[in-house]
C-alpha positions in Angstrom: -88.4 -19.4 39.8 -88.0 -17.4 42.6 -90.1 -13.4 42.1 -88.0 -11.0 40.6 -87.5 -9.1 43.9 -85.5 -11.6 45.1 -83.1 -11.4 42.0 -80.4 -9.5 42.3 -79.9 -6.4 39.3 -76.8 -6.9 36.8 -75.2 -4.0 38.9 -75.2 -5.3 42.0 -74.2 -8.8 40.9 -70.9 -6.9 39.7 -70.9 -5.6 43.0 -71.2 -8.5 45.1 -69.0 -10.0 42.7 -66.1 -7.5 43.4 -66.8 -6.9 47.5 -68.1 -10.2 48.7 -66.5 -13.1 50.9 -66.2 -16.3 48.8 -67.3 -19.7 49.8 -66.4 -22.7 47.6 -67.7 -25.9 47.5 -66.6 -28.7 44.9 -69.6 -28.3 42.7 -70.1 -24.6 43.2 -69.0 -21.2 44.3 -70.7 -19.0 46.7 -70.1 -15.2 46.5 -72.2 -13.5 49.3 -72.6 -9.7 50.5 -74.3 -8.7 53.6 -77.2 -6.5 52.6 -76.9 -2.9 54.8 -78.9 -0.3 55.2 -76.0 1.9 53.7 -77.3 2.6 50.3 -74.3 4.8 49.5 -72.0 1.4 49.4 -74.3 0.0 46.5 -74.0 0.9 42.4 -77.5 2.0 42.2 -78.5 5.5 42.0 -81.5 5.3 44.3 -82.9 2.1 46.7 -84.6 -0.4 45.4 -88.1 -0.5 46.5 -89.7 -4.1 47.4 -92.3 -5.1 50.2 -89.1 -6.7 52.3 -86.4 -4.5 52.5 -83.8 -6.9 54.2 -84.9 -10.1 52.2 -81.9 -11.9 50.8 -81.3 -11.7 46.8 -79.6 -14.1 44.8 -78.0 -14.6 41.2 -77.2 -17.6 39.4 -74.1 -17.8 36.6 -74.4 -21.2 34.4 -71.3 -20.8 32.4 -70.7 -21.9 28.6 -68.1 -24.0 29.6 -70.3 -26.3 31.6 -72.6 -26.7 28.5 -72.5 -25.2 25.6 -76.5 -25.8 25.3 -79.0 -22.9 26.5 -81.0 -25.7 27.5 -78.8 -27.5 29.6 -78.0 -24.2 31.7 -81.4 -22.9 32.3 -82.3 -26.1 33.4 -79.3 -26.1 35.9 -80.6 -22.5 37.1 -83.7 -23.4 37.0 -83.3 -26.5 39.6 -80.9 -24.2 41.8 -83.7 -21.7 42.1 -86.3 -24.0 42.8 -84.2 -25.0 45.6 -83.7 -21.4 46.9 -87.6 -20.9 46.6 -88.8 -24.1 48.8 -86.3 -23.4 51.5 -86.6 -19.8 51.3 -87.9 -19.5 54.8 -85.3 -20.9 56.1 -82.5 -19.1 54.5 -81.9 -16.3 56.5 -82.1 -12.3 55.6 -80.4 -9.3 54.9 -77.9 -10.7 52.4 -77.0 -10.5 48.4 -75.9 -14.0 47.3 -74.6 -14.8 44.0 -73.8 -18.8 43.1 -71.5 -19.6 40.3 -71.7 -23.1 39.0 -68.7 -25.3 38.4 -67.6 -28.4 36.0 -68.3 -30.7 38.2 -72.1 -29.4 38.7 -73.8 -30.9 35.6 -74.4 -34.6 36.2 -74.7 -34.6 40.2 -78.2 -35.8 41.7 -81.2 -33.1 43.1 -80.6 -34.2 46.4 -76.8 -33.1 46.5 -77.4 -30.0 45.2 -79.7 -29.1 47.7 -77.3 -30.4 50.3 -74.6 -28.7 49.5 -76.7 -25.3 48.7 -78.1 -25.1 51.7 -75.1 -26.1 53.9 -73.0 -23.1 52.1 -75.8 -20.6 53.0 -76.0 -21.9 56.6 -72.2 -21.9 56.4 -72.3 -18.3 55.2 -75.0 -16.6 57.3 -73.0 -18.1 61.0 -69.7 -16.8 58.7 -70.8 -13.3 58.0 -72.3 -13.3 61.8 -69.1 -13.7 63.6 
């Protein structure tokens, strides 16, 4: 589990959820929002105070309708989030990043997963760059 500074708040995942590009892969969506210094653009009534100001956040969204089993989901979240916190230093800052599992998420292998993670945040950071 990654620290709870690097989670994003139920306000901004709404937020990002609304305003952010979109990057789809077949065993996941990718919602990502550069992180500004413009505090005026974000729901919260005054900024967030953590060590690293321009650290990325992230938010995971196991839906019922990939299982209807608590279990099952917070183990998916779980394994995407250990996955964010061992490549963490590679993943580059500054942005909020929510990922919303698909159908097709539950029965694929560790490695894929991390794959394909990593590849749409690599794919998103050049994206949001240009």
């Amino acid at each position: 589990m990654i620290a709870k500074k690097y989670r994003l708040t139920s306000s901004l995942i709404d937020f990002v959820f609304k305003k952010g590009a979109k990057v789809s892969s077949c065993y996941f969506l990718l919602i990502f929002l550069k992180n500004t210094d413009n505090s005026s653009r974000l729901p919260i009534e005054k900024p967030l105070q953590f060590t690293e100001e321009n650290a990325s956040r992230f938010a995971i969204a196991v839906s019922k309708k990939i299982s209807p089993s608590a279990v099952i989901r917070n183990s998916l979240r779980r394994t995407i989030y250990r996955i964010l916190q061992k490549h963490f230093h590679e993943i580059k800052s500054g942005y909020h990043v929510l990922i919303i599992t698909k159908q097709t998420f539950i029965n694929i292998p560790h490695s894929i997963i991390e794959q394909e993670i990593l590849g749409c945040l690599l794919y998103t950071s050049d994206a949001a760059d240009e």
